[in-house]
C-alpha positions in Angstrom: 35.2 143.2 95.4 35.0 139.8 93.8 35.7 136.6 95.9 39.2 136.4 94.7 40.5 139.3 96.3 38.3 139.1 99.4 39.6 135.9 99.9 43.3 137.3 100.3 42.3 139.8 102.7 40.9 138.1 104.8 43.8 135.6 105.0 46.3 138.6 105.4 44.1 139.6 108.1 43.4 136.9 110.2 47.4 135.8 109.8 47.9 139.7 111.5 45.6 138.6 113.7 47.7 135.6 114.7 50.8 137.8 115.0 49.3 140.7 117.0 48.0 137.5 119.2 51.2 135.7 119.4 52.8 139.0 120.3 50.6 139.8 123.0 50.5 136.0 125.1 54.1 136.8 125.0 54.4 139.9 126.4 51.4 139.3 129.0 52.5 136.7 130.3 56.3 137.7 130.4 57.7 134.6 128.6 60.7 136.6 127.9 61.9 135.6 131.2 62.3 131.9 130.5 64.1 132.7 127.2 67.3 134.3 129.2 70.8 133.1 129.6 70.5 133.0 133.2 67.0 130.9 133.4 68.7 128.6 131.0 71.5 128.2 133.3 69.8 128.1 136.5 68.0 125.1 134.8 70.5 123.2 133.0 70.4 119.9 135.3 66.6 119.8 135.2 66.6 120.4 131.6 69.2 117.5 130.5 67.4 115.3 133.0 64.1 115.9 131.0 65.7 115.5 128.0 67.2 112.0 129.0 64.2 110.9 130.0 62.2 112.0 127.5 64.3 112.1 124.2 61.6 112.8 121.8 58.9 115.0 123.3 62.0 117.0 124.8 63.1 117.4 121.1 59.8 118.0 119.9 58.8 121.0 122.4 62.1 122.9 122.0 61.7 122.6 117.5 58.0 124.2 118.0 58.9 126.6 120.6 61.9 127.8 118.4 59.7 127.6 115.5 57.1 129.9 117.1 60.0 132.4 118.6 61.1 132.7 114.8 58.0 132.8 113.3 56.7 135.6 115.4 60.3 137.4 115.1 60.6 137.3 118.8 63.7 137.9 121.0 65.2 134.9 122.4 66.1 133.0 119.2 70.0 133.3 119.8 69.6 132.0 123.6 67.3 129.6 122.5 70.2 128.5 119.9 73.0 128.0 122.4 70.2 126.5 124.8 70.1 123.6 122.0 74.0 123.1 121.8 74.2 123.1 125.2 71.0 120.5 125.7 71.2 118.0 122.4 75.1 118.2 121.5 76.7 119.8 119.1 75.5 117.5 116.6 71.9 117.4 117.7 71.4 121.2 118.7 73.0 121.8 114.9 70.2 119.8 113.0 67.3 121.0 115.7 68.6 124.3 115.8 68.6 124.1 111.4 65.1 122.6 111.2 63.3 124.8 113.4 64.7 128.0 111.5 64.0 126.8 108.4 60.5 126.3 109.4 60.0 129.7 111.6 61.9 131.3 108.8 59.4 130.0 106.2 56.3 130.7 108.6 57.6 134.2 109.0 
């Protein structure tokens, strides 16, 4: 096999590995919960005083963690879209919401 080709397979494997990784945190640890409509709701005032508290790093956490949910082809991404809208503004959930996407859609 010359280095070339080894090269890509071990890539492909190690970005499997990644996945089959990524896949398994979430299901241990039952992270599905916390991406649900009624979580969300139940923590909508704690949320939107985070976020005005914290504009950036609020921002910040929910792009990588949408990132990650679409990268990984989780369930959640819908919630997680409303959860924007309903956090940042129409405005604001609209250009988070289109970043991360893009990005977890690329990754993917």
């Amino acid at each position: 096999m010359t280095q070339r080709k080894r090269n890509t397979w071990q890539g492909k494997a190690v970005l499997v590995g990644l996945l089959l990784l990524g896949i398994f945190v979430f299901r241990y640890f039952d992270l599905g919960e916390y991406l649900s409509l009624e979580y969300i709701k139940s923590s909508q005032e704690r949320f939107h005083a985070l976020y005005q508290s914290h504009r950036l790093a609020v921002i910040g956490a929910y792009v990588g963690i949408y990132i990650a949910v679409t990268a990984l082809s989780l369930p959640g991404a819908a919630v997680l879209t409303l959860a924007g809208g309903g956090l940042f503004g129409l405005a604001g959930g609209t250009v988070a919401v289109s970043v991360a996407s893009t990005i977890g859609a690329t990754l993917a």
